[in-house]
C-alpha positions as CSV (number, residue, x, y, z in Angstrom):
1,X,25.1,-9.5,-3.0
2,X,25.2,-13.4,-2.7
3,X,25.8,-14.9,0.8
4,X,24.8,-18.5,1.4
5,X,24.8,-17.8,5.4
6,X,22.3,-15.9,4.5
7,X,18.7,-16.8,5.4
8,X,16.3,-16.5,2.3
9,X,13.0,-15.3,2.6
10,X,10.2,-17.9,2.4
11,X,7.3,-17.4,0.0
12,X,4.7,-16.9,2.7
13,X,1.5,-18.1,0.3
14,X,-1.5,-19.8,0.3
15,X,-4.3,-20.4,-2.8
16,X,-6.7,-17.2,-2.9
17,X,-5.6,-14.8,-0.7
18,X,-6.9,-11.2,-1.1
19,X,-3.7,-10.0,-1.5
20,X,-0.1,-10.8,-2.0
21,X,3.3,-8.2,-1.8
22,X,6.0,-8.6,-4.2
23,X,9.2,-7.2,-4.3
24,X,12.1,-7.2,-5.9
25,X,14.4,-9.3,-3.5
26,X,15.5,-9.1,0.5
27,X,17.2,-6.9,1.9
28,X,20.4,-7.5,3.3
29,X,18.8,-6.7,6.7
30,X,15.8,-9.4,5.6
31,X,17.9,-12.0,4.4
32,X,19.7,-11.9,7.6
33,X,17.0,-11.8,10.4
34,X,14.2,-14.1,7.3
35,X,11.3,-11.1,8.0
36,X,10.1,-9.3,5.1
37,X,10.7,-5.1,4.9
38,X,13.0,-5.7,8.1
39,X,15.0,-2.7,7.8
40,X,14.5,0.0,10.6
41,X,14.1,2.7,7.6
42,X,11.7,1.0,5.8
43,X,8.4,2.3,5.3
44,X,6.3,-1.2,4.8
45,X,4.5,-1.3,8.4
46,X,3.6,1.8,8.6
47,X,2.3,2.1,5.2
48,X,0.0,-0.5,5.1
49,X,-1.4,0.7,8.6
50,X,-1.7,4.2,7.8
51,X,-3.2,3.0,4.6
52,X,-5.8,0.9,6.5
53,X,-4.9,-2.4,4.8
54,X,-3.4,-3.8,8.4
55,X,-6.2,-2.8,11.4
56,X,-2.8,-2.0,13.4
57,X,0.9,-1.8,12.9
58,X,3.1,-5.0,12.5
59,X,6.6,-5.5,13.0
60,X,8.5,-7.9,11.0
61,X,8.8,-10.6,13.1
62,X,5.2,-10.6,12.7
63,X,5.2,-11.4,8.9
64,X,3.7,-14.4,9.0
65,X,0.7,-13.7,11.3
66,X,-0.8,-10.8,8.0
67,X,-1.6,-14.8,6.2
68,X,-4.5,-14.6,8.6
69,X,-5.8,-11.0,6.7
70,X,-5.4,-13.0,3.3
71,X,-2.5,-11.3,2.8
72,X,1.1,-12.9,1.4
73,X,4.6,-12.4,0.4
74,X,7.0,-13.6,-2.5
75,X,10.2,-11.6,-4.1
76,X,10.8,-11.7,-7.8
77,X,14.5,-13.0,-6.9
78,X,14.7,-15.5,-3.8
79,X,18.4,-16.3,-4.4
80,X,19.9,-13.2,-3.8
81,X,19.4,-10.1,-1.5
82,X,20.6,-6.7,-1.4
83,X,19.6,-3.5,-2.7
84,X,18.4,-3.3,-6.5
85,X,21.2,-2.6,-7.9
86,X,23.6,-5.5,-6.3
87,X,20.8,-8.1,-7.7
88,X,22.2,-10.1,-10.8
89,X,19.8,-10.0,-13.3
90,X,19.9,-13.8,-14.1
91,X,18.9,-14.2,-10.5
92,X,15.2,-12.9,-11.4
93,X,12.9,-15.4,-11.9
94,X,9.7,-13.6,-13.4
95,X,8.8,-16.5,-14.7
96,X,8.7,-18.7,-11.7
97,X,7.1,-15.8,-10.0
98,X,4.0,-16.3,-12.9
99,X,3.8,-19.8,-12.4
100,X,3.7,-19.1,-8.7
101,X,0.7,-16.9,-9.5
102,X,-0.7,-19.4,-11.4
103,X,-0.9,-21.8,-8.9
104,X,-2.1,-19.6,-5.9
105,X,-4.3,-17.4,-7.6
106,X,-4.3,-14.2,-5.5
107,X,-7.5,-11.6,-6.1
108,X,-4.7,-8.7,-6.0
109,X,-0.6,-8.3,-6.5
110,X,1.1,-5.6,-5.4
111,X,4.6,-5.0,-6.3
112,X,6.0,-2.8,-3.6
113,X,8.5,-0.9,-6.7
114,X,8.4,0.7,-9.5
115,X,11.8,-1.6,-10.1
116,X,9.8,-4.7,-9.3
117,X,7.1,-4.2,-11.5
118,X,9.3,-2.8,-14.5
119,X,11.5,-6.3,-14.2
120,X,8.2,-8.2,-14.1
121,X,6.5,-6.0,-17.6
122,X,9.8,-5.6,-19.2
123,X,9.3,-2.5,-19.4
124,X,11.8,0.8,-17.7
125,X,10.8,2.2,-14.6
126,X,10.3,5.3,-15.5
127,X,7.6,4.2,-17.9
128,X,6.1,2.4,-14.8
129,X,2.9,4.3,-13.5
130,X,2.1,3.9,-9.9
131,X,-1.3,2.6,-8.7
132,X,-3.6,0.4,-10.5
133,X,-2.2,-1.1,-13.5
134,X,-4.4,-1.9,-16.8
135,X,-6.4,-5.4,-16.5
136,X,-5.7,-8.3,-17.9
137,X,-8.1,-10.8,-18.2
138,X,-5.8,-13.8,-17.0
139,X,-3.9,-11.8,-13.9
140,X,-4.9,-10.8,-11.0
141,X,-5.7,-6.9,-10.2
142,X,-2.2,-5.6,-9.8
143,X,-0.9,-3.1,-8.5
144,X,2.2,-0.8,-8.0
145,X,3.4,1.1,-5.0
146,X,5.8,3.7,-4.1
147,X,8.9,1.5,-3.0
148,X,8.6,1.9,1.1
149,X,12.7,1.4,1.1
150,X,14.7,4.0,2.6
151,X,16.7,4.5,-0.1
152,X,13.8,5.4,-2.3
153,X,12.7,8.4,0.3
154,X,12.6,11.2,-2.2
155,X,9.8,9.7,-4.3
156,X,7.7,8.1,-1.3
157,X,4.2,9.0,-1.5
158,X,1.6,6.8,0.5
159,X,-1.4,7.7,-2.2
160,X,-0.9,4.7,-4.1
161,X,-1.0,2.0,-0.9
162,X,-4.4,3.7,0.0
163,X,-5.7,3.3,-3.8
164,X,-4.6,-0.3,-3.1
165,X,-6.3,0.0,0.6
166,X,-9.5,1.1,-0.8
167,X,-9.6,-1.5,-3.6
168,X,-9.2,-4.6,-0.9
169,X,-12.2,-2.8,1.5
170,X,-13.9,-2.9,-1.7
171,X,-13.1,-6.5,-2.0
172,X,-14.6,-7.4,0.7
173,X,-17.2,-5.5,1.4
174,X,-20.9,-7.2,1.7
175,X,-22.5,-7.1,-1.8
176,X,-26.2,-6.6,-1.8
177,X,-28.6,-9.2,-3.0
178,X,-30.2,-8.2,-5.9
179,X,-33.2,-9.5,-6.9
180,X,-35.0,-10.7,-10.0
């Protein structure tokens, strides 16, 4: 769905942050009111609460303010918004994502699909695993989550966003000195 009334999501990013969330594109609902995961049935604020990655829940609106926690946002396609299936494929920029990447250099990535990360590895979904994906020297730690969207309900799980949870605590947890 292509509407040019329609508010586009910005990247909210900054060099080094701990984390940043990438989807596939906006919603309709987030295009229109410019939060991310705005819809009512989404499951995005509540996961990354109950997961312990946010010390409460956040609405939408609030977005911006999770830049503080060293966390950020970005969308594989920031042209068009919609559900999966109504993004034209010519409209994802995996490229300009990397290059995004690149310049920011976050310590982890989490794609918040199985559909984002398959457009991202060129790869099918369903040949997608969730949770920690293999390393790669020049990436970031990435990882994939159960999509939070309503419409992806009947293969929600919140295991994989507190994998992710437990890998950020163990980010930045206080490493012992060790001595010589």
């Amino acid at each position: 769905m292509s509407d040019s009334k329609l508010h586009r999501l910005p990247d909210l990013l900054r060099p080094n942050l701990r984390l940043v969330f990438v989807g596939t594109a906006a919603s309709t609902r987030s295009a229109e009111l410019g939060h991310y995961y705005a819809h009512p049935g989404n499951r995005f604020w509540r996961a990354i609460h109950e997961a312990g990655i946010t010390p409460r829940r956040y609405q939408p609106g609030e977005f911006a303010e999770l830049i503080e926690l060293g966390i950020g946002f970005t969308d594989l396609c920031k042209t068009g918004a919609g559900m999966d299936h109504e993004i034209a494929a010519e409209t994802i920029d995996v490229p300009g994502f990397r290059a995004k990447m690149e310049k920011y250099r976050p310590r982890t990535i989490a794609f918040t699909s199985k559909k984002a990360a398959s457009l991202f590895y060129g790869r099918p979904s369903a040949a997608i695993a969730l949770g920690r994906q293999r390393p790669d020297a020049s990436w970031p730690v990435t990882f994939v989550l159960s999509s939070p969207s309503g419409a992806a309900s009947g293969s929600w799980t919140l295991e994989p966003w507190r994998e992710l949870a437990a890998w950020i605590a163990a980010l930045n947890a206080p490493h012992p000195q060790t001595s010589s």
